[in-house]
C-alpha positions, 0 to 999 in steps of 0.5 A: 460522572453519569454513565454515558459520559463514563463509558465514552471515558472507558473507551478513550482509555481503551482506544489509547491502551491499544496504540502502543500495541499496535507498535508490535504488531506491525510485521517485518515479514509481511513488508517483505513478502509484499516487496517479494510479490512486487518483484515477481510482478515486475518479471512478469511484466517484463515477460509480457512486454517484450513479447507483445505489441505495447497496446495489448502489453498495457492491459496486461500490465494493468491485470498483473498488478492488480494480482500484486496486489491482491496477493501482497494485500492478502499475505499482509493481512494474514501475516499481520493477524498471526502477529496480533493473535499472538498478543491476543487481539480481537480481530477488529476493534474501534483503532482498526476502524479509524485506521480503515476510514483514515487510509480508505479515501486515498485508495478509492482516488488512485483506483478512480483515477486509474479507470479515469486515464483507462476509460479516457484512452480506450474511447480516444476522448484524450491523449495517452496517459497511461505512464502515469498511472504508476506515478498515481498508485506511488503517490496515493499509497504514499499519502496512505502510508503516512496517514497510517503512520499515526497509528503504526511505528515511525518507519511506516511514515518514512516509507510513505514519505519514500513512495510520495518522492517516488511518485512525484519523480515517476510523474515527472519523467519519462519512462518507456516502461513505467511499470520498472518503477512500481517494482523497484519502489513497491518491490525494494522499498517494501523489502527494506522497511520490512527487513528494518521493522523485522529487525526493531520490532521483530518478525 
């Protein structure tokens, strides 16, 4: 066996002998901090839109989701790193980059669809689709879920599973404030998947 060969071996065992790490590292705290911050963004939402007329409550909407999600993405990623320092883990190895190339594209397509919807109603070039953008962010973050599922415990792939039935239905129906939806999947789903890793896997 030559030496390029061998060192391409010695990666692959290496790549295999951190995906059942990976198992443990998955924090039940952080799915639940992140299903905390959903709800609180849902009473802000819900401040906002009974207080302002629904053009300017939309907008509002849009600023006090993309802070859920700065705040959830943060507090997971603090969470999340505490748990692998413990283990002793680098900060970034060759899993956690297929896992950023596996979940980033579905991320990058509900983000560019949502300016789609937002640039097409504030020109007045289509009708009004704002009630779908929940719908979107459930779905994609549900297609990202599952794909993050390969590399993460089986309770991950059923919560993405969960939000891609979410969003399907949101799109489907109705809804004269969309955004009760987003807390009630991001804030309650979140909250029972972190509560059932805490419990299997530990906090």
């Amino acid at each position: 066996m030559d030496t390029d060969r061998a060192a391409e071996e010695l990666k692959v065992i290496r790549q295999l002998m951190e995906r059942p790490i990976r198992y443990s590292t998955q924090s039940g705290l952080a799915g639940i901090f992140a299903g905390a911050v959903a709800l609180a963004g849902l009473a802000a939402d819900w401040h906002f839109w009974c207080r302002y007329d629904p053009e300017t409550s939309m907008w509002i909407n849009m600023g006090v989701w993309a802070g859920v999600f700065l705040v959830a993405l943060t507090g997971v990623l603090v969470l999340t790193r505490l748990r692998e320092r413990k283990q002793s883990m680098p900060f970034w190895s060759n899993i956690k980059k297929r896992i950023a190339l596996t979940i980033g594209p579905p991320f990058v397509a509900g983000v560019g669809l949502t300016l789609a919807i937002m640039y097409r109603w504030y020109d007045g070039i289509g009708p009004n689709q704002w009630g779908l953008i929940p719908a979107i962010w459930m779905l994609f973050y549900g297609i990202a879920l599952w794909q993050l599922g390969e590399f993460s415990p089986g309770e991950v792939r059923f919560l993405g599973a969960a939000f891609i039935v979410a969003g399907l239905v949101a799109g489907a129906s109705y809804q004269l404030n969309p955004y009760w939806s987003l807390g009630i999947t991001f804030g309650g789903f979140h909250i029972v998947y972190g509560a059932v890793v805490w419990i299997r896997h530990g906090g």
